[in-house]
DODREN-493050 format. One line per field, with one value per atom (N, C-alpha, C): residue number from 0; x, y negated, z; residue in one letter. Coordinates in steps of 0.001 Angstrom, whole numbers, plus 500000, padded with zeros to 6 digits. Each point is the difference from the previous one (the first is absolute). Layout:
k	NUM | ...
px	X | ...
py	Y | ...
pz	Z | ...
r	A | ...
//
This chain:
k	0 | 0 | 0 | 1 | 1 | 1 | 2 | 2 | 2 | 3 | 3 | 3 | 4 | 4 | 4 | 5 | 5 | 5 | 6 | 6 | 6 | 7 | 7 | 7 | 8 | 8 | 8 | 9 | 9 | 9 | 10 | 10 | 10 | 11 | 11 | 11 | 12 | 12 | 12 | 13 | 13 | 13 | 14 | 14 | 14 | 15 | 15 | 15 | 16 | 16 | 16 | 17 | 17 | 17 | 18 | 18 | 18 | 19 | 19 | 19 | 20 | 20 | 20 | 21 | 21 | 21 | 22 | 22 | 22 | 23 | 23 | 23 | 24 | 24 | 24 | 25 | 25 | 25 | 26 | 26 | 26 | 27 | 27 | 27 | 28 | 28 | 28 | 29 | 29 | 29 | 30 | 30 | 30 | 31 | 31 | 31 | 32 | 32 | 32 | 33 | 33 | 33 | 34 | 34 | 34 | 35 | 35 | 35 | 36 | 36 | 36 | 37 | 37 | 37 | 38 | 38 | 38 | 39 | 39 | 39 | 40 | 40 | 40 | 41 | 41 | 41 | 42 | 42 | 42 | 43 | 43 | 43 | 44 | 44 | 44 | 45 | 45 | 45 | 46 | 46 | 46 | 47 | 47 | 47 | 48 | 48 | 48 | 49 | 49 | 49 | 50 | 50 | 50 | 51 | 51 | 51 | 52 | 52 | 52 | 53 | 53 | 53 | 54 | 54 | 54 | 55 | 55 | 55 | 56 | 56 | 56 | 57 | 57 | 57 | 58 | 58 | 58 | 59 | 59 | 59 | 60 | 60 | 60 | 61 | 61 | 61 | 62 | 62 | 62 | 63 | 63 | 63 | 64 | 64 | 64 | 65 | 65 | 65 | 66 | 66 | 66 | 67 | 67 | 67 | 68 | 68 | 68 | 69 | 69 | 69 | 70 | 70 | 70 | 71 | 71 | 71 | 72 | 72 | 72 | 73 | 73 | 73 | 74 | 74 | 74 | 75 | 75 | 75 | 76 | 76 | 76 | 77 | 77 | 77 | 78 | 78 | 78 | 79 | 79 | 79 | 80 | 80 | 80 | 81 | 81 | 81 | 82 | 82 | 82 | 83 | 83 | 83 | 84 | 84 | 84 | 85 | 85 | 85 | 86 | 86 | 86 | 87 | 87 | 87 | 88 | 88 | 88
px	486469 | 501263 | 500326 | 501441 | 500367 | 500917 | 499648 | 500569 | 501033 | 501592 | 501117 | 500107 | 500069 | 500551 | 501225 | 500271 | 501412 | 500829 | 499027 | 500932 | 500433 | 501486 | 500608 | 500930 | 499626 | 500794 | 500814 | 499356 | 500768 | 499406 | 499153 | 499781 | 500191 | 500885 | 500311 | 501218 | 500886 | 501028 | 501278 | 500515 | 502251 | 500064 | 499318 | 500809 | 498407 | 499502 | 499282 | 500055 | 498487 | 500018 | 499824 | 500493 | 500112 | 499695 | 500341 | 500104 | 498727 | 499314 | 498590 | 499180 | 500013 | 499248 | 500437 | 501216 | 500339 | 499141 | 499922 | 499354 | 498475 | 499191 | 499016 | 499469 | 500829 | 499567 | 500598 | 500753 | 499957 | 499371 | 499087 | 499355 | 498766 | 499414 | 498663 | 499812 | 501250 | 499729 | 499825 | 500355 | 500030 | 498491 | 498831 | 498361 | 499691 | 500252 | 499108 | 500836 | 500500 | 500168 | 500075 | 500017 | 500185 | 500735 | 501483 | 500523 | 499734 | 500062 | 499797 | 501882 | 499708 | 501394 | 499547 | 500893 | 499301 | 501206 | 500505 | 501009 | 500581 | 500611 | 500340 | 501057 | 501013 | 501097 | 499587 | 498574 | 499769 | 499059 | 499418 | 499173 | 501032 | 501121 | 500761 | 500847 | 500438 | 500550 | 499310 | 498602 | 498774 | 500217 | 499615 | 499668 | 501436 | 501144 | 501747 | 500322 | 499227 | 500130 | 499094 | 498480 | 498981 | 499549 | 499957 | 499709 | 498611 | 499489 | 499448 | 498481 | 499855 | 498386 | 499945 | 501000 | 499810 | 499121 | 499102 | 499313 | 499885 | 500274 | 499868 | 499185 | 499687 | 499452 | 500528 | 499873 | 500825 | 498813 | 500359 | 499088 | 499471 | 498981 | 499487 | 500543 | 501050 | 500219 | 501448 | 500412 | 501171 | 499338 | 499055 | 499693 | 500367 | 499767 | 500646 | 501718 | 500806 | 501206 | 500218 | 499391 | 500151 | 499223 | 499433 | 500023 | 500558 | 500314 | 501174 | 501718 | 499424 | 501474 | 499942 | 498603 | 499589 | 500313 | 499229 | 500500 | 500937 | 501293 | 501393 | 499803 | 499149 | 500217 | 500533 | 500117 | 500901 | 500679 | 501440 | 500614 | 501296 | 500402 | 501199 | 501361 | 501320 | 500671 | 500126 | 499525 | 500586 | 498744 | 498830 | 498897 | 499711 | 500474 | 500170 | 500348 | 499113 | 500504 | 499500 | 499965 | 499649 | 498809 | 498997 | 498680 | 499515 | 499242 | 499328 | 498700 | 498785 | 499413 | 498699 | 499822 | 498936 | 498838 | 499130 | 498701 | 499519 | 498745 | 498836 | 501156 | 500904 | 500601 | 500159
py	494796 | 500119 | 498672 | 499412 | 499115 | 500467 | 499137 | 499901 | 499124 | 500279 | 498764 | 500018 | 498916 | 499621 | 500664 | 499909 | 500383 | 498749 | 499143 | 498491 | 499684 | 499702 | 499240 | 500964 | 501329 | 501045 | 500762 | 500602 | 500923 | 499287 | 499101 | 499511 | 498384 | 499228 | 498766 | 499598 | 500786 | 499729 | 500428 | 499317 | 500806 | 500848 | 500777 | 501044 | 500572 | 501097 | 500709 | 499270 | 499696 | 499726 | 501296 | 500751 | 501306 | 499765 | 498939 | 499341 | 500020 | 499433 | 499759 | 501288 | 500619 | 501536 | 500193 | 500296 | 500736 | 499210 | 498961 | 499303 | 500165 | 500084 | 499976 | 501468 | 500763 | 501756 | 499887 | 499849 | 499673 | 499407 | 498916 | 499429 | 500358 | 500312 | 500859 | 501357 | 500389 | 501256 | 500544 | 500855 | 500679 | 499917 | 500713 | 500465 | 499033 | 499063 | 498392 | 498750 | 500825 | 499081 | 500850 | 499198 | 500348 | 498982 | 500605 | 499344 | 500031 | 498647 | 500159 | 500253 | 501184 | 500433 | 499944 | 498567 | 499809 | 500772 | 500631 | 500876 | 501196 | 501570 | 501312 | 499341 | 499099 | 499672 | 499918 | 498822 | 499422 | 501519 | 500577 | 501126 | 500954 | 500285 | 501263 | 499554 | 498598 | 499455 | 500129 | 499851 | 500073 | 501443 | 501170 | 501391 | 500755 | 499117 | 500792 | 499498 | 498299 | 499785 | 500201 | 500373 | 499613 | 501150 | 500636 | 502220 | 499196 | 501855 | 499707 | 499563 | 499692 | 499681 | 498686 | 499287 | 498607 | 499198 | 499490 | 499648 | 498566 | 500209 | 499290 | 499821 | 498379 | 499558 | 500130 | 500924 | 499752 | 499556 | 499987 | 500065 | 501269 | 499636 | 501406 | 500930 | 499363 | 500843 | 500436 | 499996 | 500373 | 500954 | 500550 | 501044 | 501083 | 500716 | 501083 | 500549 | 499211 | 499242 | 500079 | 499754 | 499607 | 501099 | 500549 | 501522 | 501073 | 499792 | 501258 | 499552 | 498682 | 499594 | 500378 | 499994 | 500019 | 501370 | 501151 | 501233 | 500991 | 499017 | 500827 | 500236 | 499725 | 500452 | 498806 | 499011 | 498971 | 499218 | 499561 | 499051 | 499618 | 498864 | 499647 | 500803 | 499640 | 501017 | 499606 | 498493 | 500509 | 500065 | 500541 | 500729 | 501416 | 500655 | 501177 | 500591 | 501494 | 500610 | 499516 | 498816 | 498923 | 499585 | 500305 | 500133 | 501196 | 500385 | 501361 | 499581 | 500805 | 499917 | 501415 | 500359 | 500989 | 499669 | 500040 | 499750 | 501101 | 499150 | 501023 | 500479 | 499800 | 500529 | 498642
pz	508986 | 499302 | 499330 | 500196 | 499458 | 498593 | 499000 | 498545 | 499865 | 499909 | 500062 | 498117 | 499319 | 499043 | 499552 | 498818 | 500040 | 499494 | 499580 | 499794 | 501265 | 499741 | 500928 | 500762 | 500038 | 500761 | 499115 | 498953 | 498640 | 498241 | 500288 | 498604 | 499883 | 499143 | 500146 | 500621 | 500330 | 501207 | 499255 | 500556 | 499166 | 501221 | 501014 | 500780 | 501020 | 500021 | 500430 | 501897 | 500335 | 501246 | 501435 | 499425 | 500927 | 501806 | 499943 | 501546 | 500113 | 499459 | 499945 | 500179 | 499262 | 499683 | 501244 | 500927 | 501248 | 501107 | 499802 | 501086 | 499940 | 498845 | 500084 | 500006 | 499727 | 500662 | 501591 | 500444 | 501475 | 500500 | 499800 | 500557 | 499763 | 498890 | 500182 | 499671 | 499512 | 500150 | 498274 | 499723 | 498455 | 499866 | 500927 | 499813 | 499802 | 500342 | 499957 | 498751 | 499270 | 498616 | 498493 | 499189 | 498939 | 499450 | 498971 | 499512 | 498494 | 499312 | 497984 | 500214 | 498939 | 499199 | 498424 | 499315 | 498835 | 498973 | 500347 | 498887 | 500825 | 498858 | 500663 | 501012 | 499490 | 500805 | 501216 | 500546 | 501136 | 500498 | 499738 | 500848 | 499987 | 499138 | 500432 | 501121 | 500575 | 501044 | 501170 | 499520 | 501648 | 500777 | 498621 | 500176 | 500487 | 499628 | 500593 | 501638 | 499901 | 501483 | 501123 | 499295 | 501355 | 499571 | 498868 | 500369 | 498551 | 499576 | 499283 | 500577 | 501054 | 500442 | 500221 | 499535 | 500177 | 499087 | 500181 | 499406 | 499302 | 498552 | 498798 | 499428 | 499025 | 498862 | 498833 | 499107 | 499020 | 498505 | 498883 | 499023 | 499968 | 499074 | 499540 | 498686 | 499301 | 499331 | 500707 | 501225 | 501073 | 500834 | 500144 | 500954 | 499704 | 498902 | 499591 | 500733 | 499177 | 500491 | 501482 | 500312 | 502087 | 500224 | 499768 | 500749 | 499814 | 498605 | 499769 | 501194 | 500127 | 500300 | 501364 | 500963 | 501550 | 499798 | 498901 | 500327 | 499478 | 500100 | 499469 | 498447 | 499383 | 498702 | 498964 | 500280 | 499106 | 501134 | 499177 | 500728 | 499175 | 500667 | 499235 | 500835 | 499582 | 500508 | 501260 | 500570 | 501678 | 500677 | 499526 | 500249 | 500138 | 498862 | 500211 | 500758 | 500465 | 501120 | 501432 | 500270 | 501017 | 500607 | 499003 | 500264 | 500566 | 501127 | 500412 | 500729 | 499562 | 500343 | 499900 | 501180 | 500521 | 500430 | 498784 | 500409 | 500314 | 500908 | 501035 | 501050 | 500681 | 501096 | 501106
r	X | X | X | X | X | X | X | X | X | X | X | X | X | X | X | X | X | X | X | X | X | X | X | X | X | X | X | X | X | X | X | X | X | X | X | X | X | X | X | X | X | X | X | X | X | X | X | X | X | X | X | X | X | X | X | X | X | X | X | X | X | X | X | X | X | X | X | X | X | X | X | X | X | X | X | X | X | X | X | X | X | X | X | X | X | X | X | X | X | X | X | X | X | X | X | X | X | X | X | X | X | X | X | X | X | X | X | X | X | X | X | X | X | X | X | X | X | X | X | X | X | X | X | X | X | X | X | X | X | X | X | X | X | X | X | X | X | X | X | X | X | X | X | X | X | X | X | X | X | X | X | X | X | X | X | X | X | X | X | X | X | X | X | X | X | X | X | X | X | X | X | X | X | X | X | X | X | X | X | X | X | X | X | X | X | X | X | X | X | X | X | X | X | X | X | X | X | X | X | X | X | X | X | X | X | X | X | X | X | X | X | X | X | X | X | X | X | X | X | X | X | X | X | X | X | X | X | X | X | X | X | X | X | X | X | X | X | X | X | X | X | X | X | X | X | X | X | X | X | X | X | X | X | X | X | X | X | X | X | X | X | X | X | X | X | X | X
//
């Protein structure tokens, strides 16, 4: 598994490198990376576009947070509702 930074794509930048994130899940594939989401803003963007199994770095005092958020139970308003997920099926 590869680990992408989030400098340079969503941290440090005047405009989110989205291009980037698309290319590098197309090209290897969602299973074979992990992205750092260093704020709710940047992981509630991962979990609305790439589903909640996409797999993130976040801090440790953000996990809580990001799983309520992976399983429908928190979100901001254009989160809500938007998240679904059925585990064990």
């Amino acid at each position: 598994m590869i680990m992408i930074e989030s400098e340079g794509i969503t941290e440090e930048v005047t405009s989110w490198r989205t291009d980037v994130v698309a290319t590098i899940a197309r090209e290897l594939g969602l299973q074979n990376v992990m992205f750092e989401a260093a704020d709710p803003e940047v992981f509630g963007w991962y979990v609305k576009n790439y589903g909640p199994e996409v797999n993130l770095f976040v801090d440790h005092s953000q996990i809580v947070q990001l799983e309520c958020l992976r399983r429908g139970l928190w979100g901001t308003k254009s989160l809500w509702g938007r998240v679904l997920t059925y585990p064990g099926t």
